[in-house]
C-alpha positions as CSV (number, residue, x, y, z in Angstrom):
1,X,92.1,-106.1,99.3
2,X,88.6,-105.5,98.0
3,X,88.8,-101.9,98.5
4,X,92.4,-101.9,96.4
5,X,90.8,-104.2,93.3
6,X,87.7,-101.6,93.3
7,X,90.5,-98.7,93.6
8,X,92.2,-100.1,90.8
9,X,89.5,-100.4,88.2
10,X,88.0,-97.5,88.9
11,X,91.7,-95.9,87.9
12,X,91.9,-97.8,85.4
13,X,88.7,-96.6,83.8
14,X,89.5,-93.4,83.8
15,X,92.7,-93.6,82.2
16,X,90.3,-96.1,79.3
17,X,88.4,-93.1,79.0
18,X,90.6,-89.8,78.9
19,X,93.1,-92.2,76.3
20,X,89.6,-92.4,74.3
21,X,88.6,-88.9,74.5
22,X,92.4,-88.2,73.3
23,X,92.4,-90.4,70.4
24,X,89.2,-89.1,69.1
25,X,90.1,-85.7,69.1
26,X,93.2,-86.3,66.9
27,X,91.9,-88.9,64.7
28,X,88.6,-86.7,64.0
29,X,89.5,-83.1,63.6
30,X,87.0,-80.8,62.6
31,X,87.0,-80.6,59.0
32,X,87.0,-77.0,57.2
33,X,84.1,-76.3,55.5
34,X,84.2,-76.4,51.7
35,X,82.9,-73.1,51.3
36,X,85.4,-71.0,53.9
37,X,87.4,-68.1,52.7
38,X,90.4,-67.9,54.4
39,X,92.2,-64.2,54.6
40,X,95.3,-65.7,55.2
41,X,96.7,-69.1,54.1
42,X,100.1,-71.2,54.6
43,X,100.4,-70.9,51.1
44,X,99.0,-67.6,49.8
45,X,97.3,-67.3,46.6
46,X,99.1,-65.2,43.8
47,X,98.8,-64.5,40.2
48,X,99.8,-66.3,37.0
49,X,103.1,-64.9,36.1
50,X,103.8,-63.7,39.3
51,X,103.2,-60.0,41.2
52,X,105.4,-58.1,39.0
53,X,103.5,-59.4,35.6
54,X,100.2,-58.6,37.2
55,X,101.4,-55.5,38.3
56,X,102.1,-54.5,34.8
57,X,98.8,-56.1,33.3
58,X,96.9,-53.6,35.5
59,X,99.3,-50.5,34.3
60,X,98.6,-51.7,30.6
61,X,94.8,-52.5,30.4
62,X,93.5,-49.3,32.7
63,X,91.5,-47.3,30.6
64,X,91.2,-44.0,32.9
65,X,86.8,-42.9,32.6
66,X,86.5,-39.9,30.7
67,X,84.4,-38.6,33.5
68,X,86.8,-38.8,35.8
69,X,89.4,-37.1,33.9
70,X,86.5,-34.3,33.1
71,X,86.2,-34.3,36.7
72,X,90.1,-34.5,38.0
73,X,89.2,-36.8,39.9
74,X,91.8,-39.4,41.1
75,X,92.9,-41.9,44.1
76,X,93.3,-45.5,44.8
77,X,90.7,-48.1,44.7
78,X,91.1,-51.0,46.9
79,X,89.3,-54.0,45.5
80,X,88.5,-57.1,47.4
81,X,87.6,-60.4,46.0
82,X,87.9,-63.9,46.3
83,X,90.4,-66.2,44.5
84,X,88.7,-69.3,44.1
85,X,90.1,-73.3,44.6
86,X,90.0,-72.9,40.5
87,X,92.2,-69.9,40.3
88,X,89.2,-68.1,39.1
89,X,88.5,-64.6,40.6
90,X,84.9,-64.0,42.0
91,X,82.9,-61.3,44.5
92,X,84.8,-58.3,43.3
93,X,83.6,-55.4,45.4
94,X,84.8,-52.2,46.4
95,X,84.4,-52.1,50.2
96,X,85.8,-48.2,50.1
97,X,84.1,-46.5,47.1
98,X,86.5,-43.4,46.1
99,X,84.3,-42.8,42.8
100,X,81.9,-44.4,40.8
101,X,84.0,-44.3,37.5
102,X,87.1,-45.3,39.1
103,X,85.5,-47.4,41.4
104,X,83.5,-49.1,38.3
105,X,87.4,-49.3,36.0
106,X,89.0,-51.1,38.8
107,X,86.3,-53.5,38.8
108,X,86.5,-54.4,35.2
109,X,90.2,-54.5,35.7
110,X,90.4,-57.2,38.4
111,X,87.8,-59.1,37.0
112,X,89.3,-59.7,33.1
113,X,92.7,-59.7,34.8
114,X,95.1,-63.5,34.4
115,X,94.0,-66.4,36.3
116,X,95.4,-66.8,39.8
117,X,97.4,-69.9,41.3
118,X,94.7,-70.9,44.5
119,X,96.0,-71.0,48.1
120,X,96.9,-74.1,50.1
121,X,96.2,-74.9,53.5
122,X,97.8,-78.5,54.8
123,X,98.1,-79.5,51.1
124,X,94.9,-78.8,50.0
125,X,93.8,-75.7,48.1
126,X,91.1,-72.9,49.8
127,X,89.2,-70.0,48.9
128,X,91.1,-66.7,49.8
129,X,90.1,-63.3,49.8
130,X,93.0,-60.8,48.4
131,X,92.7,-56.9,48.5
132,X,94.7,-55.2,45.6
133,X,95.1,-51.3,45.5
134,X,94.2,-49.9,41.7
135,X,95.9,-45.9,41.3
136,X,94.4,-43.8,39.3
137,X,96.6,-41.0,38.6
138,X,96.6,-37.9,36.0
139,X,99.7,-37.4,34.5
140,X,101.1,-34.3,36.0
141,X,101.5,-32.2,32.5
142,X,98.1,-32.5,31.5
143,X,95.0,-30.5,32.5
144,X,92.6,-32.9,31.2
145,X,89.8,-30.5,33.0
146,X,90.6,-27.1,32.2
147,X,89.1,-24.8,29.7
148,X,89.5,-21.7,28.0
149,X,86.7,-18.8,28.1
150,X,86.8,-15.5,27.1
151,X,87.5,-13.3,30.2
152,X,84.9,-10.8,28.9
153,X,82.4,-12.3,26.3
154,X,82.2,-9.2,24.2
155,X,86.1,-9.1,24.2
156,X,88.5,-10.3,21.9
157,X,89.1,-13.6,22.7
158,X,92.7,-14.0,22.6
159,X,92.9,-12.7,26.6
160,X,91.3,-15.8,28.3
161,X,91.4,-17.5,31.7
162,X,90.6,-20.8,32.5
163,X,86.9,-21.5,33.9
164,X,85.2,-24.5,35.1
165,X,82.2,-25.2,32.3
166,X,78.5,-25.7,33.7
167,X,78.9,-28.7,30.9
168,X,82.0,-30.5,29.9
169,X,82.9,-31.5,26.5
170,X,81.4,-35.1,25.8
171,X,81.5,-37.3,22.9
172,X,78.6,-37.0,20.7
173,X,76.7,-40.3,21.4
174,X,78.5,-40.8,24.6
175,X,82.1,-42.2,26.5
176,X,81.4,-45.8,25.1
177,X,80.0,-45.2,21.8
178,X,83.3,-42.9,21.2
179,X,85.8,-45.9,22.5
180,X,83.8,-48.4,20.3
181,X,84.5,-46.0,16.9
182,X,88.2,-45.8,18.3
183,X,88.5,-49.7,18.7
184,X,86.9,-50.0,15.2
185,X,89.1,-47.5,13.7
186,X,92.4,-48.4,15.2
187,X,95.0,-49.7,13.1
188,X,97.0,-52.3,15.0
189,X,100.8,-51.0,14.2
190,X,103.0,-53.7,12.2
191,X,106.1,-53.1,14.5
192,X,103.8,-53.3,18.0
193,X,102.1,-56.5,16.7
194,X,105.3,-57.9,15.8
195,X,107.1,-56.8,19.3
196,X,103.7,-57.8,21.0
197,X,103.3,-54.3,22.1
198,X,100.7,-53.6,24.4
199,X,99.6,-50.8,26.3
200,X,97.9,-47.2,26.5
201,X,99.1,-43.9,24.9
202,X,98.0,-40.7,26.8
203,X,96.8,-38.4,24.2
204,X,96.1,-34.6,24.7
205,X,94.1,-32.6,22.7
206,X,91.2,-29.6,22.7
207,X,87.5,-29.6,22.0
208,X,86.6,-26.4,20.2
209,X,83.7,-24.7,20.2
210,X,82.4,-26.3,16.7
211,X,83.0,-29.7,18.6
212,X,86.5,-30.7,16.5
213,X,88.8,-32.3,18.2
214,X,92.4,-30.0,17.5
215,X,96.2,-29.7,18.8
216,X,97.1,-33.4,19.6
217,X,99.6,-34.1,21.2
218,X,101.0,-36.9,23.4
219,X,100.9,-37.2,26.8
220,X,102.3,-41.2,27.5
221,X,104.3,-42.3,24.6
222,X,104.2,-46.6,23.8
223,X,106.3,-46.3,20.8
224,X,106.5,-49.0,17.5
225,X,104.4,-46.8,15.7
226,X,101.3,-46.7,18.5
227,X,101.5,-43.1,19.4
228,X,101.4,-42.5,15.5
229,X,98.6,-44.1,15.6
230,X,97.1,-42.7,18.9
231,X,97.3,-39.3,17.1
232,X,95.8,-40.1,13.5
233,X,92.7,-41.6,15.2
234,X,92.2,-38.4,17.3
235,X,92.6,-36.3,14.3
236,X,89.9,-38.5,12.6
237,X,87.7,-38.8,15.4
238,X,83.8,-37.6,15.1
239,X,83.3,-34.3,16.5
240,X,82.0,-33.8,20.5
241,X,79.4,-31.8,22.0
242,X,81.8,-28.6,23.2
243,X,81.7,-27.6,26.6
244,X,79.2,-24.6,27.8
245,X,79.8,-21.9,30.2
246,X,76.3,-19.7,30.9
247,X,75.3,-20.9,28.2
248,X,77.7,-20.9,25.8
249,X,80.0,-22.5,23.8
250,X,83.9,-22.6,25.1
251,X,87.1,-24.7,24.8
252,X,88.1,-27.6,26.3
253,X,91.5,-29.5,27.1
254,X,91.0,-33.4,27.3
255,X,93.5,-36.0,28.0
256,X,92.3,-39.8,27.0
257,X,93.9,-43.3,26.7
258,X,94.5,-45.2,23.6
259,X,94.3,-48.2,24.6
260,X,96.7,-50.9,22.3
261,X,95.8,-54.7,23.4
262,X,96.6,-57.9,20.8
């Protein structure tokens, strides 16, 4: 009977015990740590207006580098970064680098892009890290790189073929000095403001040799009076350092974005 009671208790321990263990385990999970970033979430983080709005907010603020354009350079940049429990967006990289100026736009893109709506796990909101592919594409009609040399320097220069220059046409004080003057100088078109038009309009045009900016003509239409505008402000623009080939001076066909943002 003694050997049954001992039996007993010693059963009955055990079960005391692994009902313990059991209880503790559910009533204190391991909480997440504050600072985790989740890659996926039950309820995934997305932007302010939704996929399609951002979607167009990216289309509408990309200002495509000059450099790149020189270069004809294109691609897609995938940018990673972290939406924040605030819906703020924060460690944008580039994991991938496709170019520096490309690399460098999409960067500025994502980061002055709309707030995001954070992610939820089990109620509660989490850091997530998102991955969003930027394109950079040249529009198809334009040669924004080519240029015209003489095929024989001593020639008349009417026959020409098109040449890579040892130095391409540049603004005269640089990329950003020449998109401050065009900010400064743009007229905001009545209609757009009033239809809260916004967006960029593609204009073409050719650097002669003297550095004027000539034959404008549009790439990308916006319309309500922007690609007016787009066209008087390259006709008005300062003059750029022409392109060289062996030394001298040749023409150059550029294609840049006017950008149009309230």
């Amino acid at each position: 009977m003694a050997s049954f009671s001992r039996l007993f208790l010693a059963a009955s321990l055990v079960t005391v015990t692994l009902t313990t263990h059991a209880q503790q385990k559910l009533k204190y999970p391991k909480e997440p740590k504050g600072s985790e970033i989740y890659d996926t979430a039950q309820k995934p983080a997305e932007p302010v207006g939704g996929v399609e709005a951002y979607g167009q907010y990216l289309a509408d603020n990309q200002q495509y580098p000059t450099t790149a354009l020189q270069q004809g350079l294109q691609g897609t940049v995938k940018v990673t970064f972290v939406v924040e429990k605030t819906g703020v967006v924060s460690n944008v990289t580039v994991p991938q680098p496709v170019a520096p100026a490309l690399d460098a736009e999409a960067i500025r893109l994502i980061k002055g892009g709309p707030k995001w709506t954070p992610a939820e796990n089990q109620g509660e909101k989490v850091r997530q890290r998102i991955t969003i592919p930027v394109a950079f594409k040249i529009p198809e009609d334009a040669s924004s790189t080519s240029a015209s040399a003489p095929a024989n320097l001593g020639a008349d220069e009417s026959h020409t073929h098109v040449v890579t220059p040892d130095e391409p046409a540049r603004p005269v004080g640089g990329t950003d000095a020449f998109f401050a003057w065009v900010q400064e100088n743009l007229r905001y078109p009545a209609l757009a403001r009033q239809r809260k038009v916004e967006g960029r309009v593609m204009v073409e045009f050719v650097v002669q040799k003297d550095g004027s900016l000539t034959e404008a003509k549009l790439v990308k239409r916006l319309g309500s009076g922007c690609d007016e505008e787009a066209l008087r402000l390259l006709k008005a623009a300062p003059k750029w350092n022409p392109a060289r080939y062996k030394g001298q001076a040749m023409r150059q066909k550029m294609v840049l974005p006017i950008v149009f943002q309230l």
